[in-house]
C-alpha positions as CSV (number, residue, x, y, z in Angstrom):
1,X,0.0,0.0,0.0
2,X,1.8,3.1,-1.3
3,X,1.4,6.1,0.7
4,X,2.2,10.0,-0.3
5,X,4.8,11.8,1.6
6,X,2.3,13.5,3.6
7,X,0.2,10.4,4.7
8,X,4.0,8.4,5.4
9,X,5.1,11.6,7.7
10,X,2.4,11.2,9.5
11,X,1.6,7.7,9.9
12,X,5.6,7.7,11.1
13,X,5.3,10.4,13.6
14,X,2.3,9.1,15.1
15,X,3.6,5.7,15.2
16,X,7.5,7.2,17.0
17,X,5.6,9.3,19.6
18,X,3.3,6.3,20.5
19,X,6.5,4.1,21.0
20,X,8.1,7.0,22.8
21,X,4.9,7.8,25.1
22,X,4.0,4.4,25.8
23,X,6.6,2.1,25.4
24,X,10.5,3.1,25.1
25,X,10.9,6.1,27.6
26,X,8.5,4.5,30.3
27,X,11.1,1.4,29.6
28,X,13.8,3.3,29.8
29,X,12.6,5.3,33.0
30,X,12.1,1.7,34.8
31,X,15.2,0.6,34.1
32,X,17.6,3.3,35.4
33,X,15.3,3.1,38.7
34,X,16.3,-0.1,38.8
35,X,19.8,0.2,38.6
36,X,20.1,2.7,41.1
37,X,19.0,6.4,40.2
38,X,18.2,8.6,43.0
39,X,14.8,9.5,43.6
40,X,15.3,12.4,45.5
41,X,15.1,13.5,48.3
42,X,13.3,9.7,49.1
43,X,16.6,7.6,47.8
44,X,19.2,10.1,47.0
45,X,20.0,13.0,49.2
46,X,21.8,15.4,46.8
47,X,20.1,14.4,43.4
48,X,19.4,11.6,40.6
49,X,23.4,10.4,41.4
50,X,23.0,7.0,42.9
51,X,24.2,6.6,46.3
52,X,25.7,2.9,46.1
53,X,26.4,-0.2,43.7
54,X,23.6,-1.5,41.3
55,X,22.0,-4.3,43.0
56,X,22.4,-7.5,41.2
57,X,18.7,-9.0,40.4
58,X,17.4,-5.6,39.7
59,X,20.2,-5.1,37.1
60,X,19.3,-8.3,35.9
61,X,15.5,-7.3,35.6
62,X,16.8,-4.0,33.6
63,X,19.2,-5.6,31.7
64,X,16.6,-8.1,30.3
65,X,14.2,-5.2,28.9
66,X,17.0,-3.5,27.5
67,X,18.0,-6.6,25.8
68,X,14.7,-7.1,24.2
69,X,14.8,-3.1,23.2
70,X,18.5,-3.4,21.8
71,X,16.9,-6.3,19.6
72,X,14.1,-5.6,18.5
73,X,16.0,-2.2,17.1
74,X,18.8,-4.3,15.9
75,X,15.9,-6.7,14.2
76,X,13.5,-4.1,12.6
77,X,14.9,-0.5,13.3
78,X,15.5,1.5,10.4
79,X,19.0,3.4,11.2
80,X,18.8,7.2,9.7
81,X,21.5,8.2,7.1
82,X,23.1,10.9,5.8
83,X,23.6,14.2,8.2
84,X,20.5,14.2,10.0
85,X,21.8,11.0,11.8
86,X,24.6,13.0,13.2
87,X,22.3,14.9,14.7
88,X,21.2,12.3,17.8
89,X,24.9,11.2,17.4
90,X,25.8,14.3,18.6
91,X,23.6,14.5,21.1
92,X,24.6,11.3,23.0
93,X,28.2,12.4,22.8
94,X,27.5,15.4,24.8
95,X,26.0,13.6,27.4
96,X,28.2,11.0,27.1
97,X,30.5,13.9,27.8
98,X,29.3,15.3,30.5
99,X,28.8,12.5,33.0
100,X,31.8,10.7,31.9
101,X,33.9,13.9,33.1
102,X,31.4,14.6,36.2
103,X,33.7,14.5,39.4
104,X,33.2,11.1,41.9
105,X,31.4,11.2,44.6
106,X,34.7,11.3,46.9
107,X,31.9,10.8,50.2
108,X,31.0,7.4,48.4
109,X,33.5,4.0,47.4
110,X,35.5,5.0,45.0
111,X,35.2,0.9,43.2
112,X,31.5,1.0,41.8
113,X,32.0,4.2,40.6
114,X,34.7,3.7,38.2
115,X,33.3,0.8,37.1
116,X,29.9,2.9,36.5
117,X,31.6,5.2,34.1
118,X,33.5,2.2,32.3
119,X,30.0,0.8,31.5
120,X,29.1,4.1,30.2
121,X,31.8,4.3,28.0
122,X,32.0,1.1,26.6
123,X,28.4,1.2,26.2
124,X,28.3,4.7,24.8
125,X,31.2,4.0,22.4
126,X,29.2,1.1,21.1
127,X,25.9,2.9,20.9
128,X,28.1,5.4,18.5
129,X,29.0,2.7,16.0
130,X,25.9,1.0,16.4
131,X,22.6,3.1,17.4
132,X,20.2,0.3,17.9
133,X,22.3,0.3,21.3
134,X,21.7,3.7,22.1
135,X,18.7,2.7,24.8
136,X,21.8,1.0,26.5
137,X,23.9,3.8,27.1
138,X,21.1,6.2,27.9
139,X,19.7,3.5,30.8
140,X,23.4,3.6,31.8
141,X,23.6,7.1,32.0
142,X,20.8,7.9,33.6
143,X,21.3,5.2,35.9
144,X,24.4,5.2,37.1
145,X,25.7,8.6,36.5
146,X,22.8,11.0,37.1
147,X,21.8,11.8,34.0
148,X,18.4,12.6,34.6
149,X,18.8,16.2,34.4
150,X,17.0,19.3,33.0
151,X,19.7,20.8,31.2
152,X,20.1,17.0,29.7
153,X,16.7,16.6,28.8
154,X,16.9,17.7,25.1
155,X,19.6,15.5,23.8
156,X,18.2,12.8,26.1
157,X,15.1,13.1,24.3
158,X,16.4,13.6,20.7
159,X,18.5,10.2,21.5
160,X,15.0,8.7,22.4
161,X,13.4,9.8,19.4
162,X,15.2,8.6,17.3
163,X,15.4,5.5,18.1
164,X,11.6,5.4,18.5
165,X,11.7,6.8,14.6
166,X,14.1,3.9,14.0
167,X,11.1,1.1,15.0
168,X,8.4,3.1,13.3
169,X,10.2,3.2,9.5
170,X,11.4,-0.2,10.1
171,X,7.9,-1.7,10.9
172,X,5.8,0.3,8.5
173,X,7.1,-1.7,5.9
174,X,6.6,-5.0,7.8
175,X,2.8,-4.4,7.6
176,X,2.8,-4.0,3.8
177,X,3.6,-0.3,3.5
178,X,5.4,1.2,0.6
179,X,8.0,4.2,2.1
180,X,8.4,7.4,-0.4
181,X,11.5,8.1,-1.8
182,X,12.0,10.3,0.9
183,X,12.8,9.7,4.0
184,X,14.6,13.6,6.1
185,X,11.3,15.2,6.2
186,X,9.9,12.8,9.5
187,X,13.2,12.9,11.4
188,X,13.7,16.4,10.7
189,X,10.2,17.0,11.9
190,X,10.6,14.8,14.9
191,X,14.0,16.3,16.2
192,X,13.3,19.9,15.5
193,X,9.6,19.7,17.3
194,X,11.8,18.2,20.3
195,X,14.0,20.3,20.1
196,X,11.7,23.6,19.9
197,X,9.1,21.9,21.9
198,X,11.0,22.8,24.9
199,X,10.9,26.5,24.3
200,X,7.5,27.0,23.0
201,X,6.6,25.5,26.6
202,X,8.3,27.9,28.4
203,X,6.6,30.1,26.3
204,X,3.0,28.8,27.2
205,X,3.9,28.6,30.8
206,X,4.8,32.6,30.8
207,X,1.4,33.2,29.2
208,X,-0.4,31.6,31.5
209,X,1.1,33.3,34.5
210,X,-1.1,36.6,35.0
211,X,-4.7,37.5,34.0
212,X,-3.7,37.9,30.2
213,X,-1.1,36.2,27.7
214,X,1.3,39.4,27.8
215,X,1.3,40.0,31.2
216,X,4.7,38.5,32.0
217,X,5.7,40.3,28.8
218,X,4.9,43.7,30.2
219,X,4.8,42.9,34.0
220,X,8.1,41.0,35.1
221,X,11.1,42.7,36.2
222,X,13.6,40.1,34.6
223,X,16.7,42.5,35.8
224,X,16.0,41.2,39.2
225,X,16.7,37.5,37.7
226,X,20.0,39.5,37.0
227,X,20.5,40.6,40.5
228,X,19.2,37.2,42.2
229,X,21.8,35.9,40.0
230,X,24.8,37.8,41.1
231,X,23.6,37.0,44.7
232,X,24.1,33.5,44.7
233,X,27.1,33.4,42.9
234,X,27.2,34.3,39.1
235,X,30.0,37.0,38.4
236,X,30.6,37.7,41.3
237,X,34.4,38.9,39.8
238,X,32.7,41.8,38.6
239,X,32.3,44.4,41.1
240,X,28.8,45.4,42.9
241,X,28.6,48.8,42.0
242,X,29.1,47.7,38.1
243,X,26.9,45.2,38.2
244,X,23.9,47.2,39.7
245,X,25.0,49.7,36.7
246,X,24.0,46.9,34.3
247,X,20.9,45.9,35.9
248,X,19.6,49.4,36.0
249,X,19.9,49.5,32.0
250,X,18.1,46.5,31.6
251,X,15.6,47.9,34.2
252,X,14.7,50.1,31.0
253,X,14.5,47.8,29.0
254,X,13.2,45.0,30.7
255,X,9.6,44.8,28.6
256,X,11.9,44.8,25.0
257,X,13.8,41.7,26.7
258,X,10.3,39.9,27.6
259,X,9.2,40.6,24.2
260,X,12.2,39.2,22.4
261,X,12.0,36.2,24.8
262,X,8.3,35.2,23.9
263,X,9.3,35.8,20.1
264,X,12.8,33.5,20.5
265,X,10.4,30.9,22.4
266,X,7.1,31.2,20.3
267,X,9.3,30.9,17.2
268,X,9.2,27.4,17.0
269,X,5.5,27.4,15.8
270,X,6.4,28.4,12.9
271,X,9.6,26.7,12.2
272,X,8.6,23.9,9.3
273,X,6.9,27.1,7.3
274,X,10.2,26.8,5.0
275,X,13.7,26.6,6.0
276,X,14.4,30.4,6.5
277,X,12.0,29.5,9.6
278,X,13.4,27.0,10.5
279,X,16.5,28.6,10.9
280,X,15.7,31.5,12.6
281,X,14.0,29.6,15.3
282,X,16.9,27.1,16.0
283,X,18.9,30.0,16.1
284,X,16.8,32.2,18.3
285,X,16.6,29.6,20.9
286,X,20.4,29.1,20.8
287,X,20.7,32.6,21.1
288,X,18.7,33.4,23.6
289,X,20.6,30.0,25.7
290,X,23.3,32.7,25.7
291,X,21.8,36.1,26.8
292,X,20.7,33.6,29.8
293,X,24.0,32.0,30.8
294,X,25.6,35.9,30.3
295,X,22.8,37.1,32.6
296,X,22.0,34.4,34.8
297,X,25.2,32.0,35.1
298,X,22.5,29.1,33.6
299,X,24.4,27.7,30.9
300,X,22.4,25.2,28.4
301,X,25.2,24.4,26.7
302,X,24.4,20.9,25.4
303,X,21.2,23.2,23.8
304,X,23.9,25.3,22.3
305,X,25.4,22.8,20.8
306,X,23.0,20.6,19.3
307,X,21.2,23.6,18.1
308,X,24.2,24.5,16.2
309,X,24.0,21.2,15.1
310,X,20.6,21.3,14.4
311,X,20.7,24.0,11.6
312,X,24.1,22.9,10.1
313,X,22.5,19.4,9.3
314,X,19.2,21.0,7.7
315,X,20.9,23.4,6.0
316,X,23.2,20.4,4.4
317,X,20.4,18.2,3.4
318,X,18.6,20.7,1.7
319,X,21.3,20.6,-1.1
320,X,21.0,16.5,-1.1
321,X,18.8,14.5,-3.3
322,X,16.4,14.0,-0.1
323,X,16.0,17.5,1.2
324,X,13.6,18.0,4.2
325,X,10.0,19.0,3.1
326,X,8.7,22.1,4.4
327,X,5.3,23.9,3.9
328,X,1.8,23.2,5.4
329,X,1.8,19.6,6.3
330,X,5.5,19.2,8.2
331,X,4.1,23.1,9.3
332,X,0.7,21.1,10.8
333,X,2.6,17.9,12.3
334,X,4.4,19.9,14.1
335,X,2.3,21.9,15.8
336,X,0.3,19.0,16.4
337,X,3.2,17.7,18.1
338,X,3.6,20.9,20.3
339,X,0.2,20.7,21.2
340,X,0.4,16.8,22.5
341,X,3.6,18.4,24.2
342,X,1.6,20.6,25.8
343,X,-1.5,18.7,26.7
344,X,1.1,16.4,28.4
345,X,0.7,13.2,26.2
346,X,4.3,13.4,24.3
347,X,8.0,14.0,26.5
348,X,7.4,16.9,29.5
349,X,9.3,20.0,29.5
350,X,10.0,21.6,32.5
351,X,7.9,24.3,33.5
352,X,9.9,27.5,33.1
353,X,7.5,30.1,33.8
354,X,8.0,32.6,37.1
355,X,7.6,36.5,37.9
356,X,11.4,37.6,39.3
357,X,11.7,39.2,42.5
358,X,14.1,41.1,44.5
359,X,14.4,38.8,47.4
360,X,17.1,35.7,47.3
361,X,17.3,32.9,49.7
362,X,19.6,29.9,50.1
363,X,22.0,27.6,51.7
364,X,25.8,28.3,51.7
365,X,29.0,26.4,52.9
366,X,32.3,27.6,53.6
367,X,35.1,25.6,55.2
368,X,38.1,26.4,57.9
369,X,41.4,24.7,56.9
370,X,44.1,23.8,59.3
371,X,46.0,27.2,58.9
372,X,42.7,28.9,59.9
373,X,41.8,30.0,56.7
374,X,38.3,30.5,55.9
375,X,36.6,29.7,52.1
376,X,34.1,29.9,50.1
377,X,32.7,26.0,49.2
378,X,30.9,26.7,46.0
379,X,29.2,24.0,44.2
380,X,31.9,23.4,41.1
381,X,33.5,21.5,43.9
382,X,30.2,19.6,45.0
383,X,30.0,17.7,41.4
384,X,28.9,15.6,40.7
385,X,26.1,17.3,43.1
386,X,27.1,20.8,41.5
387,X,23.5,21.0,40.3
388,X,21.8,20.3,43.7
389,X,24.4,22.6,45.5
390,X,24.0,25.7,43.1
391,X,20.0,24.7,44.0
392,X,18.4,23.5,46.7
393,X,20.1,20.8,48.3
394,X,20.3,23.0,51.6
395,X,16.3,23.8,51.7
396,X,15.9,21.0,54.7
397,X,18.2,22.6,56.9
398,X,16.2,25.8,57.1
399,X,13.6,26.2,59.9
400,X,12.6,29.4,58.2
401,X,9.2,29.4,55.6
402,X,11.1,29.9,51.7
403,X,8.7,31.8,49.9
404,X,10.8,32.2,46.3
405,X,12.1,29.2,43.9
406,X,16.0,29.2,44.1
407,X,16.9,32.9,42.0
408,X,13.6,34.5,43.6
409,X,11.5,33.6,41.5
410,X,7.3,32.9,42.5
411,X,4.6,32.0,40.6
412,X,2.0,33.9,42.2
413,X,1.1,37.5,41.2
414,X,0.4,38.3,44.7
415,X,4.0,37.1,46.4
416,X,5.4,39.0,43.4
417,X,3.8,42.1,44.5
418,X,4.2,41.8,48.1
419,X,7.9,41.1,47.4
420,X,8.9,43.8,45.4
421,X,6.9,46.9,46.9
422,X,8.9,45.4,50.2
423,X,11.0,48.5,52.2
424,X,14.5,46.8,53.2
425,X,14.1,47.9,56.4
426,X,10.6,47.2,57.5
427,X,8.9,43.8,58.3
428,X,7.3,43.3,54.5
429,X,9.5,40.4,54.2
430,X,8.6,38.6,57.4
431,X,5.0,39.1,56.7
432,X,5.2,37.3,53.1
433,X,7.2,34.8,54.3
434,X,4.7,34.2,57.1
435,X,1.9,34.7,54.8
436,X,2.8,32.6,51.8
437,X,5.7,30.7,52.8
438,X,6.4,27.0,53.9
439,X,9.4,25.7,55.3
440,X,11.3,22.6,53.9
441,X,13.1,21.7,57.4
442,X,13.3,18.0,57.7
443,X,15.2,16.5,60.8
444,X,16.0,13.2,58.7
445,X,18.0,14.7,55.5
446,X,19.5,17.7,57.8
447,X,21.1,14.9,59.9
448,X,22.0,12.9,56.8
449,X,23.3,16.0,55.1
450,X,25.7,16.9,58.1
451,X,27.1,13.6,58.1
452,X,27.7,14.0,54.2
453,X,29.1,16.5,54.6
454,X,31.6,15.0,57.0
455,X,32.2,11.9,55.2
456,X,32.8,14.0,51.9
457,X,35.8,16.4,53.4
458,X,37.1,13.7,55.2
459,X,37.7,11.7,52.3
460,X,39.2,14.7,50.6
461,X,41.8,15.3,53.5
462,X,43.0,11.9,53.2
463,X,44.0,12.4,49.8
464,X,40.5,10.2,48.0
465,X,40.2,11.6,44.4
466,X,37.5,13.5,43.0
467,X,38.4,14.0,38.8
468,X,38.0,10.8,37.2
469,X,40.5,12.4,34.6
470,X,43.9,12.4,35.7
471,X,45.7,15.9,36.4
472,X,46.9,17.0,32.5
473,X,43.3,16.3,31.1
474,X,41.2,17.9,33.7
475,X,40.5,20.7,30.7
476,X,38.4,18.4,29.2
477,X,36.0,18.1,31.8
478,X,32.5,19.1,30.5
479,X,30.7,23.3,31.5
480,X,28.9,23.0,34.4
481,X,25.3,24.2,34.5
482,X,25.0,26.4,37.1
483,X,27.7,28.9,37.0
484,X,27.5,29.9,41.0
485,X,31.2,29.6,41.4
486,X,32.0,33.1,43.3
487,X,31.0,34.4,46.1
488,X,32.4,36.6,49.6
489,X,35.0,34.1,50.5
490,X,37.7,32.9,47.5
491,X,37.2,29.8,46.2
492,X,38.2,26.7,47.9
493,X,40.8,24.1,46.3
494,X,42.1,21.2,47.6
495,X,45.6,23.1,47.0
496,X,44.3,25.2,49.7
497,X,45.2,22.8,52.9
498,X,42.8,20.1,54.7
499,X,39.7,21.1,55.8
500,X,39.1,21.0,60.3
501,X,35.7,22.8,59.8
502,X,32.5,22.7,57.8
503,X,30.0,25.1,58.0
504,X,26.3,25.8,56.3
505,X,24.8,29.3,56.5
506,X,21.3,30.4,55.6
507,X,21.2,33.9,54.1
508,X,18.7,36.0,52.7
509,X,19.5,39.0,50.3
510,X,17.2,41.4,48.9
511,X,18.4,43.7,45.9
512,X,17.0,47.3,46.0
513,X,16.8,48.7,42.7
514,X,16.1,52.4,44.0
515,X,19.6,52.2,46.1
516,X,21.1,49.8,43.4
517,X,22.6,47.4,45.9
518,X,22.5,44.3,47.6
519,X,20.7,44.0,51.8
520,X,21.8,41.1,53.9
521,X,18.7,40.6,55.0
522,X,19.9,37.5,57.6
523,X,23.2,35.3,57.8
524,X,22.1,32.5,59.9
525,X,24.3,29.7,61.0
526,X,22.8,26.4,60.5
527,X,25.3,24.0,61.5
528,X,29.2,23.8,62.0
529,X,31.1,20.5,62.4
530,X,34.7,19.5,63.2
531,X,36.7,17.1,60.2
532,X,39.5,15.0,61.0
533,X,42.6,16.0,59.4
534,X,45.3,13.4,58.9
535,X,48.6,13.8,61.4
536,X,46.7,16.2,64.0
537,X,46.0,14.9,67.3
């Protein structure tokens, strides 16, 4: 039964997001629970990074579905060609990347996590050559290294996809139907809409924040994302008074930013129009991945990349004999796909949708070394927890209500306001935390966090390695995420001395734009505790 290009793009989309949605990610999701990926805060206290060795009979139980996966795709898939293919190539590489280079766990043996991340390479390697095994490495990675992360998620996803793609244009055939000459235009379809997917839902999730679609557009003071930023830790080389310079310019021009941010993310609607759209929209959300890290210190860089990616590989098969299709019908299945994104039934972006406010709140650790010095302990040195750290990993030891996500941001027009007509100096802060906030105190994980935290610079003073890279390739290890890596105190390095003393802080910080600086609003001490160090009595 022949079908015409538009009839085989959709009958192959529909058929790859029913695999994905009902059958491969679900899979794949069971499987790295059962080889050991944190379920925090219930399993894992600083993440998705598992806390111990894969237990044997659950590894078997994973390693049996993923079996039956890697065959059937071995059996039936249909492998993409040509440059499109290198597009979920690339995409595993960078996560193959980034969790091969993540730090150890130094708190944790040192055994089953070197033999985790010669799994993962092996495996990855393997999936490179041969992509029918690519449900391996991504069960691996996400099992045993952490992987299930947002700034992951795309390339996770795009992996995924195409191997779901893979089963769909190997099976169609089976059941008697004739492919088109062409084959770019689904994939294409499938990895951009993933890929774009992601912004037009931060896009829909803005919209749906005040009483009408622009609010956020005209309403949120995104400088103040700026300033939160700089609070906890992003550029904090550059000084105070120039930094509140820069924020008061984009003060002015904060509703031009919010407008070019719901164009960059809204973009993607439009992408399959022709290839000039697609283009622009691939290259808007890269784009705009950049104005965040330079504002922010949130770098998406695997986003960077594969969007690079992206655009060089439809821009290369549009010269080839099978060029991707654009117009009305790739135009229609993708938005169609956006909307199942949306309505929840396809893969589930994150919800990045928030009105900034002045106030910031978190957890901070410094450390005391032998000599009496006193450091900062930012998270770059808490990977492969860096994440958590630069987050909220700290929220259980505070007795005091939170009222703001990490970087002050609320979802709730009304904490908004209170927030930002707050005086410095008055109790408006007190009241809206007592009003609207809830505290995240939990005797359990402060306890297990303090002895952590006591096990993990511990095993640093006796000498335990953290890079899994020896000394002259530690440049290759992967960007970070959250770029939170300054701060009062300089840095602290393991050059620095062994650590006697560990200490968490709780502080509160509230930026006024009026005064153009920083209030300590509080600097609370939550908990100090003595480390051995090796040779003192």
């Amino acid at each position: 039964m022949p079908l015409s290009d538009p009839g085989w793009t959709a009958v192959e989309l529909a058929l790859a997001l029913a695999l994905y949605r009902w059958l491969v990610s679900p899979l794949i999701g069971w499987c790295a629970v059962r080889l050991g990926a944190g379920r925090y805060p219930a399993v894992a206290l600083n993440g998705t990074y598992p806390e111990a060795a894969p237990r044997a009979a659950e590894s078997l139980q994973a390693g049996a579905v993923v079996a039956l996966l890697s065959a059937i795709g071995t059996t039936i898939g249909s492998e993409p060609t040509g440059d499109l293919a290198l597009v979920p190539a690339v995409a595993l590489a960078l996560v193959l990347w980034k969790y091969l280079t993540l730090d150890y766990d130094a708190a944790r043996s040192l055994g089953w996590q070197r033999a985790d991340r010669l799994a993962v390479l092996l495996a990855g390697v393997a999936a490179l050559r041969w992509p029918s095994l690519a449900v391996l490495a991504v069960v691996l990675v996400c099992g045993r290294l952490g992987g299930w992360t947002h700034h992951s998620n795309v390339c996770l996803r795009m992996v995924k996809a195409t191997f779901c793609y893979s089963l769909a244009a190997g099976v169609l055939p089976w059941l008697g139907v004739t492919p088109p000459a062409t084959s770019n235009t689904t994939l294409a379809v499938l990895l951009g809409s993933v890929y774009l997917s992601h912004y037009v839902t931060a896009a829909w999730s803005k919209a749906r924040l005040g009483p009408f679609p622009w609010s956020w557009m005209l309403e949120n003071r995104t400088d103040l994302l700026v300033a939160s930023a700089y609070s906890w830790g992003w550029a904090r080389f550059v000084p105070a008074r120039r930094a509140a310079r820069v924020i008061g310019v984009l003060r002015r021009v904060t509703v031009l930013l919010n407008s070019g941010t719901m164009l960059v993310e809204l973009a993607g609607l439009m992408a399959f129009v022709n290839l000039k759209f697609f283009v622009f929209a691939v290259a808007g959300a890269l784009t705009f991945n950049c104005v965040v890290a330079l504002t922010s210190g949130l770098l998406f860089w695997e986003n960077i990349v594969i969007g690079v990616v992206l655009i060089a590989a439809a821009c290369s098969v549009s010269h080839t004999g099978d060029p991707i299709h654009f117009g009305v019908w790739p135009w229609a299945f993708s938005v169609a796909l956006m909307a199942l994104v949306l309505a929840g039934w396809a893969w589930r972006p994150n919800i990045l949708g928030w009105w900034d406010t002045p106030l910031s709140a978190k957890v901070l650790w410094t450390v005391e070394t032998s000599d009496g010095e006193v450091y900062g302990l930012y998270n770059d040195f808490m990977s492969p927890h860096d994440r958590e750290y630069a987050r909220a990993a700290g929220n259980a030891l505070v007795r005091e209500p939170l009222v703001t996500f990490p970087l002050g941001g609320v979802e709730d027009v009304a904490i908004r306001d209170h927030l930002i007509q707050a005086r410095p100096g008055g109790d408006d802060i007190e009241r809206t935390k007592s009003l609207y906030g809830a505290t995240q105190w939990n005797d359990e994980r402060a306890a297990r966090h303090v002895t952590y935290m006591r096990d993990l610079m511990t095993a640093v003073n006796s000498g335990r390695p953290k890079s899994p890279l020896p000394r002259f390739l530690r440049w290759l290890k992967a960007p970070g995420g959250h770029l939170y890596y300054w701060g009062d105190l300089p840095r602290y390095r393991k050059s620095k001395g062994s650590v006697s003393k560990v200490a968490a802080w709780y502080r509160e910080e509230m930026y006024s734009s009026e005064e153009r600086e920083w209030i300590r609003l509080r600097s609370q001490l939550l908990f100090a505790v003595e480390i051995p160090v090796a040779g003192r009595n």
